[in-house]
C-alpha positions in Angstrom: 22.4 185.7 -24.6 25.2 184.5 -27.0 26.9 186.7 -29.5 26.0 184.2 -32.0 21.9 184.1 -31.2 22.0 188.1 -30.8 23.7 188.7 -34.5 22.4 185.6 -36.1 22.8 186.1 -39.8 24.7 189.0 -39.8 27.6 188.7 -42.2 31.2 189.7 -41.8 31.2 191.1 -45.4 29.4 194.1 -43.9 33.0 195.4 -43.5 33.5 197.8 -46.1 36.7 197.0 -48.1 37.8 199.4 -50.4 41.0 199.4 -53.5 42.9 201.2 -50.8 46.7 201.5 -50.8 47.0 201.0 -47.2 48.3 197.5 -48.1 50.4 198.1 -50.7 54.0 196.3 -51.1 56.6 198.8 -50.3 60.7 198.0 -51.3 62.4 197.6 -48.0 65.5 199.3 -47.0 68.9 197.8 -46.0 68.3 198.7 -42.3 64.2 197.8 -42.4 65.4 194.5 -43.2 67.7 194.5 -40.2 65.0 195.2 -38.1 62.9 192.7 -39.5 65.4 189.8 -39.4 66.1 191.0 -35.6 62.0 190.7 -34.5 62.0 187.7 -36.2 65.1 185.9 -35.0 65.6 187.7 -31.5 61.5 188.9 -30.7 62.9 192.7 -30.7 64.9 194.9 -32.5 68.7 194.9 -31.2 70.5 198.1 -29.7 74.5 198.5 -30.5 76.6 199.6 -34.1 75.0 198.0 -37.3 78.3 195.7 -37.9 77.9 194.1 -35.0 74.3 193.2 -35.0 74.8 192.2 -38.4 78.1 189.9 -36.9 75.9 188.5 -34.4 72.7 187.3 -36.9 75.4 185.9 -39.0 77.2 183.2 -36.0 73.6 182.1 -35.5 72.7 181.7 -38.9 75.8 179.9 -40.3 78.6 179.8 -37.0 80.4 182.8 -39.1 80.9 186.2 -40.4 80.5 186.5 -44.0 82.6 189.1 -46.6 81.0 191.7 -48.6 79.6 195.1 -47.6 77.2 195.9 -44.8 74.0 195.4 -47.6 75.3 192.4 -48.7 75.3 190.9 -45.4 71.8 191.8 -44.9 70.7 190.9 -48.0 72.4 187.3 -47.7 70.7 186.5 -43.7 67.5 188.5 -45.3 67.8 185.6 -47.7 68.6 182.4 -46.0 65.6 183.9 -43.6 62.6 184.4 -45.9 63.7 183.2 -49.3 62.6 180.4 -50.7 63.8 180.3 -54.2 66.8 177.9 -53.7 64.4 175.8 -51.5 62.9 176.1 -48.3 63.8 179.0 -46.0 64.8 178.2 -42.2 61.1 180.5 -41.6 59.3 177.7 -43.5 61.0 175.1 -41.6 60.6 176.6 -38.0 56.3 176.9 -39.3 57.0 173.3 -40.2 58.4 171.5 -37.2 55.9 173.8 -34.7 52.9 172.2 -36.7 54.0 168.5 -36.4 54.9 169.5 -33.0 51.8 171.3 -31.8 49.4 171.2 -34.8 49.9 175.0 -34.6 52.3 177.9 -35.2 53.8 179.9 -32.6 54.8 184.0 -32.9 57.9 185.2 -31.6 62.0 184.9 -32.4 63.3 182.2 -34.1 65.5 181.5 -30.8 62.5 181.3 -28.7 60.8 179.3 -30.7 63.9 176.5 -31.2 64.4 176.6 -27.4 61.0 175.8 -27.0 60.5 173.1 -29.4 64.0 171.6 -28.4 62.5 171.4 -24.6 59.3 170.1 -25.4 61.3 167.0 -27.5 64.6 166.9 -26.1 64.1 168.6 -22.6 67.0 170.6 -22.8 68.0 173.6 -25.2 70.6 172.5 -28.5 73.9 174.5 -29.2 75.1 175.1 -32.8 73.3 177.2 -35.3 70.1 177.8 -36.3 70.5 175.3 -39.9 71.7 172.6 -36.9 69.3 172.6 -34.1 66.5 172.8 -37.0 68.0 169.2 -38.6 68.2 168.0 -35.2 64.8 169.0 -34.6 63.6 167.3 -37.6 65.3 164.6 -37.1 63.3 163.6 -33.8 60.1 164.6 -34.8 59.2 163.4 -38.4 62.3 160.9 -38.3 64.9 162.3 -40.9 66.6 165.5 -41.3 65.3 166.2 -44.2 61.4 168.0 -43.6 58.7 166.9 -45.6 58.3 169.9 -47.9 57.6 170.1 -51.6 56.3 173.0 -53.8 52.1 173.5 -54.3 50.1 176.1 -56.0 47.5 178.0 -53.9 44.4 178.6 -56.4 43.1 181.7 -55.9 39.5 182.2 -54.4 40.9 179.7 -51.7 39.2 180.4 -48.2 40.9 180.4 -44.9 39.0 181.0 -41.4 40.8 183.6 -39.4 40.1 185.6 -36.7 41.6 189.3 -35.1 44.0 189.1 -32.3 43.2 193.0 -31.1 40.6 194.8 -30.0 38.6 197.5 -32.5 37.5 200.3 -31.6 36.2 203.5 -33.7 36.9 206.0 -30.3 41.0 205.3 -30.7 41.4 204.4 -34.1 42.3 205.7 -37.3 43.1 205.7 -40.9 46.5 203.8 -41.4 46.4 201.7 -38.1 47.0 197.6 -38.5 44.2 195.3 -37.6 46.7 192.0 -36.5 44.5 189.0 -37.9 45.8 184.8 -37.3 44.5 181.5 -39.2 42.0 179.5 -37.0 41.4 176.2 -39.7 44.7 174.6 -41.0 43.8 174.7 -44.6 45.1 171.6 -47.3 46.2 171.4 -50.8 46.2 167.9 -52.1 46.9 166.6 -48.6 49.8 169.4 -48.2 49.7 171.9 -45.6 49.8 175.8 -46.8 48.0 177.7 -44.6 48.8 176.7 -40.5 46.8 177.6 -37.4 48.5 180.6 -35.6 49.8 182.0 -38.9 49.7 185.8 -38.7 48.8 188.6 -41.2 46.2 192.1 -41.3 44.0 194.2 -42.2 44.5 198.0 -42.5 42.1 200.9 -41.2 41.0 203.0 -44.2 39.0 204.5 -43.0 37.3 205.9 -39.3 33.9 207.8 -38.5 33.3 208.4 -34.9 30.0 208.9 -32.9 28.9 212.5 -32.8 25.5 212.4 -31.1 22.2 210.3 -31.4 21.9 210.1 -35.5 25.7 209.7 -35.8 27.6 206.1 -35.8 30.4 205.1 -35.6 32.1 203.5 -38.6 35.1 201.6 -39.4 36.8 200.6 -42.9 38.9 197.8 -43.1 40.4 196.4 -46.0 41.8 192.5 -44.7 45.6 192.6 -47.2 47.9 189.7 -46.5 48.4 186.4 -44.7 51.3 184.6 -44.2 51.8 181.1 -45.7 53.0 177.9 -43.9 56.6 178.9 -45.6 56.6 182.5 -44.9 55.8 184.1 -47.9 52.8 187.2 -47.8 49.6 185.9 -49.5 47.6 188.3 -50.6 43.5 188.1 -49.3 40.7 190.0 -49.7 37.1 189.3 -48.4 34.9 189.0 -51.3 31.6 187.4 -52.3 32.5 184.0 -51.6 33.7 184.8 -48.3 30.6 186.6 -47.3 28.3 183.7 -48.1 30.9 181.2 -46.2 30.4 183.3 -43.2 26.6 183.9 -43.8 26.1 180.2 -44.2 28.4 179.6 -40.5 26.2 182.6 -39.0 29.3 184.2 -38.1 28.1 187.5 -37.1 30.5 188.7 -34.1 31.9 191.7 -35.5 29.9 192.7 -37.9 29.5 196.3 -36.5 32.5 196.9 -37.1 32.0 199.4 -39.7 28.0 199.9 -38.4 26.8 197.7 -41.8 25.0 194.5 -42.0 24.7 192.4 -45.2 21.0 191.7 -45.9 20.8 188.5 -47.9 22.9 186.3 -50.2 24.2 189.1 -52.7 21.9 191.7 -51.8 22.3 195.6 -50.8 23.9 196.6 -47.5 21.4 197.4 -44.5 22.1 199.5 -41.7 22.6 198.2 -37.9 21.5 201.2 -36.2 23.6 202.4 -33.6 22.5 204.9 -31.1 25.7 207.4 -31.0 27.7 204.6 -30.2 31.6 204.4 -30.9 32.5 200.7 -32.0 34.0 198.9 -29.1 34.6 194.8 -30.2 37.2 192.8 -28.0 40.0 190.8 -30.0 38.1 187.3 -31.1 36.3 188.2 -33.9 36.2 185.3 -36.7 36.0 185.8 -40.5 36.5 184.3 -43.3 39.1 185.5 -45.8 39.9 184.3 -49.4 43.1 184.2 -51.7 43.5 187.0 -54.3 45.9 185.8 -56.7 47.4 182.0 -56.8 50.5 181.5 -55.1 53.1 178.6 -55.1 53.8 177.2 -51.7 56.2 175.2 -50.0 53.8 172.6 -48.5 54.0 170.4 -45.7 53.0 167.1 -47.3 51.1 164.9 -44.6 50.6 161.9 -46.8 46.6 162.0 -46.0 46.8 162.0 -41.8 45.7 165.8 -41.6 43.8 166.2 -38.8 42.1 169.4 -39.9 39.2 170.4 -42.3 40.2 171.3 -46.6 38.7 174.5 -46.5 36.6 175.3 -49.7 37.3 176.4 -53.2 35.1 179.7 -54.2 33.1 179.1 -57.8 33.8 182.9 -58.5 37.0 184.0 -59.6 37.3 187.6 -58.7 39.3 190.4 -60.5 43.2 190.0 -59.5 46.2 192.0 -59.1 49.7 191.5 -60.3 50.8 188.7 -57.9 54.0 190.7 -55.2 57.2 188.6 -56.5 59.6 187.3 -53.4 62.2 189.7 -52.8 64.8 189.3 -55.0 68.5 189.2 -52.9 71.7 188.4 -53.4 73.1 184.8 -52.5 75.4 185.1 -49.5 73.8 182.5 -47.4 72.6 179.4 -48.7 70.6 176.8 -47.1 72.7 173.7 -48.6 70.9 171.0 -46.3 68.0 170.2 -48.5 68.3 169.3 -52.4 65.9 171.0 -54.9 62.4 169.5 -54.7 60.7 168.6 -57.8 57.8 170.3 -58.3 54.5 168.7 -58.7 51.5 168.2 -60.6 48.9 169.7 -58.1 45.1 169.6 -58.3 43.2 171.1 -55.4 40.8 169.1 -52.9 37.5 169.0 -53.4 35.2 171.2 -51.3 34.4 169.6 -47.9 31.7 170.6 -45.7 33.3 172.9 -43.1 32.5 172.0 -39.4 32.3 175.2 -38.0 34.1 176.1 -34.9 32.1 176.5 -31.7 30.9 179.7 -31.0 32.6 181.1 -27.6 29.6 182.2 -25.6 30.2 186.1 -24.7 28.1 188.3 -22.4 27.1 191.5 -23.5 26.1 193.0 -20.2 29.2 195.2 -20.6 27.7 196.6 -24.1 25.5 198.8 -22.7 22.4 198.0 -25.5 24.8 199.4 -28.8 23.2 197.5 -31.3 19.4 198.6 -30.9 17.8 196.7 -34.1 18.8 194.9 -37.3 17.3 195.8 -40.2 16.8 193.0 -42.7 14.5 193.9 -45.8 15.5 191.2 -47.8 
């Protein structure tokens, strides 16, 4: 029996998500952002004095060592890295070349992920810095060195299919731990890419209830904060109504349990799934949909009307937003001169499409020992 057929109509909204601030935007410090820029460029944090880690990210950002104190230098590689207020950042260019490479985004160091792309196209590994291999890189796969990128706004509401990439279990967790999440569905803005497969963000635990004895379930809060765009920037998500009946109408039910709830009808009161003194135990896998919180400007890919993926669909409802988090502001040490200023456009978003949903992945619950006894649905 499928995990589909057993939790038919179940809705992934029976997560409860609460104004928590688990997920808050916090200021960075000088050496967070060091560690940062090391995961992302190397795939680990590096070992040795500060000076000459910093030293080291600055030969294979720009082939030299720039002046200025130690936070300067940061903030300047922290810049070149992530911001895209002079124009695209190498982070969104790296997203850009792996999707017209592989239709996907790949994790890991920036290093990595040139050495791989380089081999895939070239079938050897590039010298020179990172700002060189990438126009070398572009060069061979869309034809010119200069990527296809140009500034879109995100409307809010927006949804995007994702799915978690660890397992969940109320026995091990609690309050404070990161739920890792990743795009499924490429999602398009007038025929511009914003949201790639394999783009990563989370959710954040707020919450944990473990399973006492026969009249006690477990329970698990989750409140689903931030995605990453195609160029790097944090998008902030939530799950709200629309999303709820998106998943209701894709019976996408795997996971539900998670916090022990079941959502009985389109816009009707929370149920219970009985659970006989179960802890929630759910393998990595589970799909959701998600939707943007406040409207965000992008640095698309433009794809001129090939995309292979779906548009996903615009939600009718607007829901209550925040105050939108602002890129970080840094100083200039670092520029990424390669690309002139790209005129921004006059966007309108795709109509809603009928979403094909993805097939189901058939699981066995043999190893589930019966958890979910009964469904109640008084709707």
């Amino acid at each position: 029996m499928s995990w589909k057929k057993f939790l038919g109509g179940v809705l992934a909204a029976s997560m409860i998500f609460s104004a928590s601030t688990f997920c808050s935007a916090a200021e960075e410090s000088a050496n967070a952002k060091l560690v940062r820029i090391e995961i992302d460029t190397y795939g680990a944090e590096q070992s040795g004095a500060i000076l000459d880690r910093i030293s080291a990210l600055e030969k294979s950002f720009s082939g030299q060592n720039m002046s200025g104190n130690m936070n300067a230098r940061i903030e300047a590689i922290y810049d070149t890295l992530y911001n895209n207020s002079a124009g695209p950042a190498i982070l969104a260019k790296i997203n850009a070349l792996e999707w017209n490479v592989n239709h996907e985004v790949a994790g890991g160091g920036i290093n990595m992920r040139l050495s791989v792309l380089e081999d895939q196209i070239f079938g050897r590994m590039n010298e020179g810095t990172f700002n060189e291999r990438i126009r070398a890189l572009a060069k061979a796969s869309y034809g010119e060195e200069i990527l296809p990128i140009a500034q879109v706004q995100v409307p809010a509401n927006i949804l995007i299919k994702v799915e978690t990439t660890a397992p969940v279990g109320s026995k091990v967790m609690q309050a404070g731990d990161v739920i890792p999440i990743r795009v499924l569905s490429d999602v398009f803005v007038d025929d511009s890419l914003v949201f790639a497969r394999g783009l990563p963000g989370e959710g954040v635990v707020t919450s944990v209830h473990r399973a006492k004895n026969i009249f006690t379930n477990g329970k698990i809060e989750i409140d689903f904060c931030r995605l990453q765009t195609i160029d790097g920037q944090t998008a902030q998500i939530f799950t709200g109504v629309e999303s709820q009946d998106e998943m209701n109408a894709n019976e996408m039910a795997r996971g539900l349990s998670l916090i022990g709830q079941t959502f009985s009808g389109k816009n009707k009161s929370l149920e219970e799934i009985f659970v006989r003194g179960k802890n929630i135990d759910l393998p990595a896998g589970i799909e959701l949909y998600v939707q943007i919180k406040t409207p965000i400007v992008v640095y698309g890919v433009r794809t001129n009307g090939n995309a292979v993926a779906v548009v996903a669909p615009v939600a009718e409802t607007v829901e209550p937003v925040s105050t939108p988090v602002e890129p970080a502001q840094v100083e200039s040490g670092i520029r990424n001169d390669e690309l002139d200023n790209l005129p921004q456009e006059s966007v309108r978003t795709a109509p809603p499409a009928e979403v094909e949903p993805l097939p189901a992945e058939d699981k066995n619950l043999d190893g589930y020992d019966g958890e979910i006894i009964e469904i109640v649905d008084e709707g």
